[in-house]
N, CA, C and O atoms as CSV, one atom per row, in Angstrom:
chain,resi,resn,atom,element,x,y,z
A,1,UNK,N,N,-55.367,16.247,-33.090
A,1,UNK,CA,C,-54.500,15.315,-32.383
A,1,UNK,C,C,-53.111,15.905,-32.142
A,1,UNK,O,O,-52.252,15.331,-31.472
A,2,UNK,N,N,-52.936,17.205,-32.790
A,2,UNK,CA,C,-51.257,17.531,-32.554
A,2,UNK,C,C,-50.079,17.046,-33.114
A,2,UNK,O,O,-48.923,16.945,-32.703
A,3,UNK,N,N,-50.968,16.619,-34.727
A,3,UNK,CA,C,-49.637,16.136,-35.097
A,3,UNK,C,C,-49.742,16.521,-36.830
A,3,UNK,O,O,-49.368,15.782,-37.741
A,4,UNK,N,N,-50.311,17.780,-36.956
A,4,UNK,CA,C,-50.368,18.590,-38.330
A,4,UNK,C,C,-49.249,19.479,-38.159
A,4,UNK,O,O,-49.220,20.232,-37.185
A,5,UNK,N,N,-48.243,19.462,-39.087
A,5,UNK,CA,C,-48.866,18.663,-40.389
A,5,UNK,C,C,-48.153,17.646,-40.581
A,5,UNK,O,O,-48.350,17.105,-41.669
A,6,UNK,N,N,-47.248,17.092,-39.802
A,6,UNK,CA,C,-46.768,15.441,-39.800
A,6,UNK,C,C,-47.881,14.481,-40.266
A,6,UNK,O,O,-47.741,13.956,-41.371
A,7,UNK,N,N,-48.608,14.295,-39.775
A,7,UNK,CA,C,-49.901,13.513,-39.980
A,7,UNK,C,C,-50.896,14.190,-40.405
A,7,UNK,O,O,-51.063,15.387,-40.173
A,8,UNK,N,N,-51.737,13.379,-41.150
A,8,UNK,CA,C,-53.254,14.138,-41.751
A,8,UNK,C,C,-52.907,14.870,-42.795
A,8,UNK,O,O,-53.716,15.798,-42.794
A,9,UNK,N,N,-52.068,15.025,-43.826
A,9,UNK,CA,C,-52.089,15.358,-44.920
A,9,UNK,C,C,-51.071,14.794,-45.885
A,9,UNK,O,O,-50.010,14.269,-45.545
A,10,UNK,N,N,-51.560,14.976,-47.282
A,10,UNK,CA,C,-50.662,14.115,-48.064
A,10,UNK,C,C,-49.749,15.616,-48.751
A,10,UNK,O,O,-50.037,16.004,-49.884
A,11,UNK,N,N,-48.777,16.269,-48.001
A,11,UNK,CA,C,-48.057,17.595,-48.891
A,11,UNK,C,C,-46.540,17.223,-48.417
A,11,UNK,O,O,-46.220,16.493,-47.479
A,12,UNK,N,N,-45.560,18.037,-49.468
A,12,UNK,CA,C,-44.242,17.891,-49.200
A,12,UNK,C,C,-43.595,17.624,-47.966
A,12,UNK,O,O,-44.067,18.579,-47.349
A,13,UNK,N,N,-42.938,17.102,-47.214
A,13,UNK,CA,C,-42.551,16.966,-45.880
A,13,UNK,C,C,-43.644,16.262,-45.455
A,13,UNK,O,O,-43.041,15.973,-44.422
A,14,UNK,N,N,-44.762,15.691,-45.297
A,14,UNK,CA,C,-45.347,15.301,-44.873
A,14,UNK,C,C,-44.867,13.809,-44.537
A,14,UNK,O,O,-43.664,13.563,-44.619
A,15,UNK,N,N,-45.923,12.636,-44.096
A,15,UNK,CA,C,-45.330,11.467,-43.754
A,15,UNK,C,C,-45.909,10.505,-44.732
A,15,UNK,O,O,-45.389,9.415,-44.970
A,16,UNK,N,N,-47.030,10.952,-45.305
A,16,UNK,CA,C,-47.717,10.103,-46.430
A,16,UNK,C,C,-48.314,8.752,-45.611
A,16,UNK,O,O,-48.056,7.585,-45.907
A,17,UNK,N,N,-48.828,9.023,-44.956
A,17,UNK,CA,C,-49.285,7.735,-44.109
A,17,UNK,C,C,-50.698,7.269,-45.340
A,17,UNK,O,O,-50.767,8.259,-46.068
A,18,UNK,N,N,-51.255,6.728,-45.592
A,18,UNK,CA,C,-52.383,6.294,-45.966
A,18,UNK,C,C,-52.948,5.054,-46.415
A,18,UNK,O,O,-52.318,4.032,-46.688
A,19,UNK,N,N,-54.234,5.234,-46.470
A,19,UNK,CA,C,-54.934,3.592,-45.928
A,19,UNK,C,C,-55.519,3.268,-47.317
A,19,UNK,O,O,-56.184,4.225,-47.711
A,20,UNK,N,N,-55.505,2.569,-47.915
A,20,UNK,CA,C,-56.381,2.267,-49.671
A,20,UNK,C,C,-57.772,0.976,-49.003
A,20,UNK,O,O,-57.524,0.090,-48.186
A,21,UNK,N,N,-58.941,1.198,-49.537
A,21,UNK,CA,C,-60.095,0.979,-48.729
A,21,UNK,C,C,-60.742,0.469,-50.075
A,21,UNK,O,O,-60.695,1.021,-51.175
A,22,UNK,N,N,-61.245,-0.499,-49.791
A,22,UNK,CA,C,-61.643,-1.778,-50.688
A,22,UNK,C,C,-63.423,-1.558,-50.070
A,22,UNK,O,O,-63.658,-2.112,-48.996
A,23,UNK,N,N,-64.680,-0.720,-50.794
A,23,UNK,CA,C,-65.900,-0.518,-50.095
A,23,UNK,C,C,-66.608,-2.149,-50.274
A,23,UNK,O,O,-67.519,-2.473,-49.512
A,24,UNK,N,N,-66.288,-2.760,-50.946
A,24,UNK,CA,C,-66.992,-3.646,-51.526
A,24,UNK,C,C,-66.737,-4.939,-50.466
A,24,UNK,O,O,-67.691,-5.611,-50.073
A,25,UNK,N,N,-65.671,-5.151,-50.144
A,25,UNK,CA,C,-65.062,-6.434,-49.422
A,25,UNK,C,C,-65.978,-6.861,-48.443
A,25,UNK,O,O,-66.065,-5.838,-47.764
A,26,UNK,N,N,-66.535,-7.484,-48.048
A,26,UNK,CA,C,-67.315,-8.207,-46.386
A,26,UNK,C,C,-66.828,-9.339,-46.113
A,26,UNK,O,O,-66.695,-10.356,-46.793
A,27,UNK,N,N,-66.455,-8.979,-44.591
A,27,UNK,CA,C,-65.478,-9.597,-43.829
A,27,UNK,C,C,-66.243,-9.538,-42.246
A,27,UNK,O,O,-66.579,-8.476,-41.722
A,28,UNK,N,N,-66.426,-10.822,-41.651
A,28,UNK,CA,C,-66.451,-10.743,-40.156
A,28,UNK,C,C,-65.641,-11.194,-39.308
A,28,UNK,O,O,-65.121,-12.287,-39.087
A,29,UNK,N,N,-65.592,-9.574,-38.593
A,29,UNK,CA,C,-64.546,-9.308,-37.553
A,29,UNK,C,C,-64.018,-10.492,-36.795
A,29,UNK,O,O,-64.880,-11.073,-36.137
A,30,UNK,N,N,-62.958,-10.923,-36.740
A,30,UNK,CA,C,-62.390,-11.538,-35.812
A,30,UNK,C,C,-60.782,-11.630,-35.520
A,30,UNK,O,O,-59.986,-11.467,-36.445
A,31,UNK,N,N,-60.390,-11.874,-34.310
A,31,UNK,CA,C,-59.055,-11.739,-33.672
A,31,UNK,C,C,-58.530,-11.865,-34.606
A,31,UNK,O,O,-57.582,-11.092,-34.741
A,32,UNK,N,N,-58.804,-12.915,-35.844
A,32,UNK,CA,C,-57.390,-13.347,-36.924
A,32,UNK,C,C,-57.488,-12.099,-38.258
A,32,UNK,O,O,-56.949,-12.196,-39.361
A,33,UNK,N,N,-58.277,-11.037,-37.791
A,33,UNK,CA,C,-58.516,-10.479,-38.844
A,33,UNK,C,C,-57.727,-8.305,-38.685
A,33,UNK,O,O,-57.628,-7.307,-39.399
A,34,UNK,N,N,-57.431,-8.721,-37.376
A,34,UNK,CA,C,-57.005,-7.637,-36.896
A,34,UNK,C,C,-55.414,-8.038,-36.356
A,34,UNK,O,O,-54.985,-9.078,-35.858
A,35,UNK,N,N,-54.769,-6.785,-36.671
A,35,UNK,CA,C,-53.540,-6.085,-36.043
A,35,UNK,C,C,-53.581,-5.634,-34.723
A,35,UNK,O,O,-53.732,-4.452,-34.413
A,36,UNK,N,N,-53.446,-6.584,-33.925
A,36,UNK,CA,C,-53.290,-5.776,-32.298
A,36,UNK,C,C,-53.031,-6.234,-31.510
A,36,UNK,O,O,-53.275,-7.439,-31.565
A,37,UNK,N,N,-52.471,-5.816,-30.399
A,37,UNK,CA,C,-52.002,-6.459,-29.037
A,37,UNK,C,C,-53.153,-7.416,-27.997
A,37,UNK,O,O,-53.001,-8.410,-27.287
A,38,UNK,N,N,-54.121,-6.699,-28.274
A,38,UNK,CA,C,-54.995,-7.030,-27.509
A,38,UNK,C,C,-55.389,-8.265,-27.884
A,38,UNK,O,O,-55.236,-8.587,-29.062
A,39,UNK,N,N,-56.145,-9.460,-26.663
A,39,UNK,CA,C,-56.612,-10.727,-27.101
A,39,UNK,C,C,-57.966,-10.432,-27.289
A,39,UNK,O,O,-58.684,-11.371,-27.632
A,40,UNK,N,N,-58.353,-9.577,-27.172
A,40,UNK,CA,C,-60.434,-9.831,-27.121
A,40,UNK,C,C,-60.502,-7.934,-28.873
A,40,UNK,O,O,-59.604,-7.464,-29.572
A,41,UNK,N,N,-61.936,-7.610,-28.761
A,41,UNK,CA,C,-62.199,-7.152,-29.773
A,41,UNK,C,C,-63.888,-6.910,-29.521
A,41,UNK,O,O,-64.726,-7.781,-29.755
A,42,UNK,N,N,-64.220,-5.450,-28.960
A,42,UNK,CA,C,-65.676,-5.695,-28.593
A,42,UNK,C,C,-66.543,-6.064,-30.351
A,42,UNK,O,O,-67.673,-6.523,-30.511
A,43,UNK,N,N,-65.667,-5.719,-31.290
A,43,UNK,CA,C,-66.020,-5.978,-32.464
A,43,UNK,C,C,-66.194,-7.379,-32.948
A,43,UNK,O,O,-66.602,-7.486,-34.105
A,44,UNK,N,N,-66.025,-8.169,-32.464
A,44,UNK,CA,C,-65.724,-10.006,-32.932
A,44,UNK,C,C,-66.781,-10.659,-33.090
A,44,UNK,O,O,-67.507,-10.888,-32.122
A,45,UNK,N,N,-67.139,-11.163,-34.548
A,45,UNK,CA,C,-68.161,-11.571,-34.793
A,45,UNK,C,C,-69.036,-10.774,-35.977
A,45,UNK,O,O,-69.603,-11.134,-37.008
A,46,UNK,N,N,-68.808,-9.257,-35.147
A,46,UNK,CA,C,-69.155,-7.943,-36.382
A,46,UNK,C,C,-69.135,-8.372,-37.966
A,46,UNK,O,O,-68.036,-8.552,-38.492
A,47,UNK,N,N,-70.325,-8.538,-38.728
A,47,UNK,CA,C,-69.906,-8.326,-40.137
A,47,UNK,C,C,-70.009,-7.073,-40.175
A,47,UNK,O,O,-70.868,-6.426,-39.576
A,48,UNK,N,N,-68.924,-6.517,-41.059
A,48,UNK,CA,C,-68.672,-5.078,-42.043
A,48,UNK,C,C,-68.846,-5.561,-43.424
A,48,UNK,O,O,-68.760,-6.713,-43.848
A,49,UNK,N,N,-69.191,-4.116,-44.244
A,49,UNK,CA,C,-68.511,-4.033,-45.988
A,49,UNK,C,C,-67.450,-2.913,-45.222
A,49,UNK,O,O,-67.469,-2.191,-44.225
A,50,UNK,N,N,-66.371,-3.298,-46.519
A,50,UNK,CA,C,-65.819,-2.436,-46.423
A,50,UNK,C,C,-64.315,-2.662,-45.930
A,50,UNK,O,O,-64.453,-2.796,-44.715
A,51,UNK,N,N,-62.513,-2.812,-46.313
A,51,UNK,CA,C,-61.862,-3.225,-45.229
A,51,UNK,C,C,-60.383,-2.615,-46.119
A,51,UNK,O,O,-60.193,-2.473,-47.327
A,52,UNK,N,N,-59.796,-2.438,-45.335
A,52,UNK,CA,C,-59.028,-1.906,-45.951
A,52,UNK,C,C,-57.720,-3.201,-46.837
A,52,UNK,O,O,-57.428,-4.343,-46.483
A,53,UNK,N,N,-57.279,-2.492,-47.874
A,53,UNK,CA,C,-56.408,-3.960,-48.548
A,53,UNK,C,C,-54.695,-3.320,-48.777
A,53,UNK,O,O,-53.822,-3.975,-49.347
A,54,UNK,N,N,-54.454,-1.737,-48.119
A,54,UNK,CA,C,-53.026,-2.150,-47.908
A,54,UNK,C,C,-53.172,-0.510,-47.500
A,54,UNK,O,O,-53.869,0.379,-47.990
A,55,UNK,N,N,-51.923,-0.510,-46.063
A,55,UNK,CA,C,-51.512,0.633,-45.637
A,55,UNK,C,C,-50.421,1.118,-45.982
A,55,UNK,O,O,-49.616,0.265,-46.355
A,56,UNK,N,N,-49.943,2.525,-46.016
A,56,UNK,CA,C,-48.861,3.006,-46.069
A,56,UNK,C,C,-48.625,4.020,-44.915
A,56,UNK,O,O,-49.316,4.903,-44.406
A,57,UNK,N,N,-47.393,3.550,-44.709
A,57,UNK,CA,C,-47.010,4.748,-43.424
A,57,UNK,C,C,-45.320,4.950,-43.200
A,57,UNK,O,O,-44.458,4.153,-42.829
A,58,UNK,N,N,-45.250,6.520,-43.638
A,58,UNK,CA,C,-44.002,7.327,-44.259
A,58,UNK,C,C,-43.315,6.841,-45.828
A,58,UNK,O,O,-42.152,6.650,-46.184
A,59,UNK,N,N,-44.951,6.728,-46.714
A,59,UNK,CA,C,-44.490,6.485,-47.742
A,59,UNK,C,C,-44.403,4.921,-48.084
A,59,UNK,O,O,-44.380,4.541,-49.255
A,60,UNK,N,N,-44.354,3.974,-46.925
A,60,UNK,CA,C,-44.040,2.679,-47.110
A,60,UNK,C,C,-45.223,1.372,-46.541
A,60,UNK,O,O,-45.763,1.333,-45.436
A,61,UNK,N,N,-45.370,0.483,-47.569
A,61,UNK,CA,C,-46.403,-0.274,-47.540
A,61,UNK,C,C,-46.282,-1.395,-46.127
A,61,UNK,O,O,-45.297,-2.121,-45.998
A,62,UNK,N,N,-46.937,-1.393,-45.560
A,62,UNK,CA,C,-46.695,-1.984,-43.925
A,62,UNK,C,C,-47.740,-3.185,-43.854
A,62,UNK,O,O,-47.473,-4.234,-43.268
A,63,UNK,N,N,-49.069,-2.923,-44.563
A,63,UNK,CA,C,-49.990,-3.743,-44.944
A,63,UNK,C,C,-50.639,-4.093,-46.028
A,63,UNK,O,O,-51.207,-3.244,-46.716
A,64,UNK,N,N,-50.646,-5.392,-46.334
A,64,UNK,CA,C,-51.216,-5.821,-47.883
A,64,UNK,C,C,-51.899,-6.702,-47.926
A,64,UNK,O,O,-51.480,-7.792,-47.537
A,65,UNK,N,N,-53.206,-6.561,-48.413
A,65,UNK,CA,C,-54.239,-8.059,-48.985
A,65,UNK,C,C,-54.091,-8.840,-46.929
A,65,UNK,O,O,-53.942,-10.060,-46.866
A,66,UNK,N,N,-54.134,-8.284,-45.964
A,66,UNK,CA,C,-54.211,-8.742,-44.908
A,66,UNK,C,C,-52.872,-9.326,-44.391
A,66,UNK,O,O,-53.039,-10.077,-43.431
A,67,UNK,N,N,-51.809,-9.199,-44.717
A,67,UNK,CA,C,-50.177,-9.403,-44.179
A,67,UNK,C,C,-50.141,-8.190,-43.711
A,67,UNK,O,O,-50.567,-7.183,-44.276
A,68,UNK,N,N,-49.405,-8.296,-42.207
A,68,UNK,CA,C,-48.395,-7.400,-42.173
A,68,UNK,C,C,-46.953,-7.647,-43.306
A,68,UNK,O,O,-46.483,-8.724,-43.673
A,69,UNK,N,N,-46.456,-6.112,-43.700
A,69,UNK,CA,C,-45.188,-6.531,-44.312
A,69,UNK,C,C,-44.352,-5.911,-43.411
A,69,UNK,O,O,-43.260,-6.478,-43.426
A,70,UNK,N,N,-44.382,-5.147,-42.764
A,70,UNK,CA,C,-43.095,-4.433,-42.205
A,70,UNK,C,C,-42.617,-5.199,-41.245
A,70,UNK,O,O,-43.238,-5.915,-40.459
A,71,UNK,N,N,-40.730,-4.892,-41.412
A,71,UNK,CA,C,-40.228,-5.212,-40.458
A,71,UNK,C,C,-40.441,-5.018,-39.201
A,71,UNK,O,O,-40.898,-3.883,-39.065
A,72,UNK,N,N,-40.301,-5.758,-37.834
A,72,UNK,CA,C,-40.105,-5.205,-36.564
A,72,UNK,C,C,-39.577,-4.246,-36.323
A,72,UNK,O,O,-38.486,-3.915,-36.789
A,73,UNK,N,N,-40.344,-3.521,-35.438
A,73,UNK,CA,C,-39.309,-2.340,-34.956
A,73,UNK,C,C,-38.879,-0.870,-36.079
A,73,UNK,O,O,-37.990,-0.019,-36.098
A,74,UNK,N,N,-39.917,-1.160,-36.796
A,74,UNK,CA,C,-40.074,-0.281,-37.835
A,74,UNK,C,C,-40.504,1.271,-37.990
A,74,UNK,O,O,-40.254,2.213,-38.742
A,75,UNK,N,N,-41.628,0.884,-36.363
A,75,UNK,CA,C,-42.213,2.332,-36.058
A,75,UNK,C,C,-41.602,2.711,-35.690
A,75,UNK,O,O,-40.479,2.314,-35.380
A,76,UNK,N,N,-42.353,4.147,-35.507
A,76,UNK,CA,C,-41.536,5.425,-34.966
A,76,UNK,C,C,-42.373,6.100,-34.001
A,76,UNK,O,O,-43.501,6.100,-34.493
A,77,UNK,N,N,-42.401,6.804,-32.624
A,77,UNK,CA,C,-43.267,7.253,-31.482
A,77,UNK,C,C,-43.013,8.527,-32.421
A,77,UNK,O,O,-41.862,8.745,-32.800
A,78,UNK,N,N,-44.153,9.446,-32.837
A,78,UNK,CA,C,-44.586,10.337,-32.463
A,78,UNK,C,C,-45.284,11.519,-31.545
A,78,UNK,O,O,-46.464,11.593,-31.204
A,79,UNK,N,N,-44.217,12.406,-31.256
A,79,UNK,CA,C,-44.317,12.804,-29.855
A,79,UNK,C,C,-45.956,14.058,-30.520
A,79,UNK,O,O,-45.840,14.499,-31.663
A,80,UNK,N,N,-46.937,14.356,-29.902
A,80,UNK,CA,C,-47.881,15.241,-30.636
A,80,UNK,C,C,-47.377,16.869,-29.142
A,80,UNK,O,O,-46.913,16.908,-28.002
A,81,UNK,N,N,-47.953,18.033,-30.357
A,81,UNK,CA,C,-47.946,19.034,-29.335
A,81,UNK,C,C,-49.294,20.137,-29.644
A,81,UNK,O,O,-49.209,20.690,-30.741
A,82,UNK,N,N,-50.195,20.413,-29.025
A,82,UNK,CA,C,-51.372,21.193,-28.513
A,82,UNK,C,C,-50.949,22.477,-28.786
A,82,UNK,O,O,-50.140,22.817,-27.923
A,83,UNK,N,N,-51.188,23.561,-29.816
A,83,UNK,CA,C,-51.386,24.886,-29.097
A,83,UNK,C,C,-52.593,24.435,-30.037
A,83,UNK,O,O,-52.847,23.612,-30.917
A,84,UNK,N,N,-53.408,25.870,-29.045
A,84,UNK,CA,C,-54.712,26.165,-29.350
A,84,UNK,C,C,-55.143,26.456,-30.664
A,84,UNK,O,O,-56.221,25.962,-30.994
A,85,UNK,N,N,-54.465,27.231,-31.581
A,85,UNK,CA,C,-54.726,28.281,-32.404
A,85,UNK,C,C,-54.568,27.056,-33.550
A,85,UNK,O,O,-55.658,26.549,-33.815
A,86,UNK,N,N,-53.761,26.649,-34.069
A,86,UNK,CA,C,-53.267,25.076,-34.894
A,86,UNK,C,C,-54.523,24.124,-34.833
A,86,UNK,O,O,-55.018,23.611,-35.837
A,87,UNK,N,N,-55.091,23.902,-33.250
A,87,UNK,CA,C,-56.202,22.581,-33.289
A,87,UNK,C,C,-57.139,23.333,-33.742
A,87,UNK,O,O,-57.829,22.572,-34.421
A,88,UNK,N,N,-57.787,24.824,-33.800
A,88,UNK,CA,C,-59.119,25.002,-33.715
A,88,UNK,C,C,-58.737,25.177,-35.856
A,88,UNK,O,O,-59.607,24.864,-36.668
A,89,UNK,N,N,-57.384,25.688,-36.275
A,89,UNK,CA,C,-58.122,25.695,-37.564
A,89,UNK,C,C,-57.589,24.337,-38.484
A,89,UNK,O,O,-57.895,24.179,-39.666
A,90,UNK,N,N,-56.850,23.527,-37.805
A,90,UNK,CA,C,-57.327,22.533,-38.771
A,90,UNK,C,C,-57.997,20.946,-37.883
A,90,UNK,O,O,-57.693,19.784,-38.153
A,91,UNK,N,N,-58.626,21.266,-37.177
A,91,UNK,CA,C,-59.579,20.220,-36.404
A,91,UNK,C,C,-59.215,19.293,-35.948
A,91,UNK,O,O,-59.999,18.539,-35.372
C-alpha cells in the first residue's frame, strides 16, 4: 500500500495502529454495528464469529467494546508513495 513502514508494523517510529480481535464474539452485521459513511453494507444481515473489541491508531484507543472514542477531527490523511523495490519486499 505505500505506507511501510508508517503503517504495518509495530517498531520504533512506527504509528502503532492496531486492532485487538475478540475470535469468539457473534454478531450480525448491521448499519448500527459498523463505522462508516455509507448508508447501505453489502454485508447486512451477515452473521460472523469473530469482531473486533477495541482499536488503536498512533498508539491511541479510537474504539472500544463498540464506541467510537475519539475525538472529531482526530485523523490524519496519510499521503502513501510506490517505489517498486520497497512493495515487492515487504508486500
Amino acid at each position: 500500500m505505500g505506507l511501510y513502514p508508517r503503517k504495518g508494523t509495530l517498531t520504533p517510529g512506527s504509528d502503532a495502529d492496531v486492532v485487538i480481535f475478540d475470535p469468539n464474539v457473534e454478531k450480525i452485521i448491521t448499519q448500527d454495528t459498523l463505522f462508516q459513511n455509507a448508508d447501505y453494507s453489502p454485508y447486512e444481515g451477515m452473521r460472523v464469529r469473530g469482531w473486533p473489541v477495541a482499536t488503536l491508531v498512533r498508539g491511541r484507543v479510537v474504539m472500544q467494546q463498540n464506541r467510537l472514542v475519539a475525538e472529531n477531527g482526530w485523523g490524519e490523511y496519510v499521503p502513501r508513495t510506490l517505489t517498486p523495490d520497497k512493495e515487492m519486499a515487504h508486500g
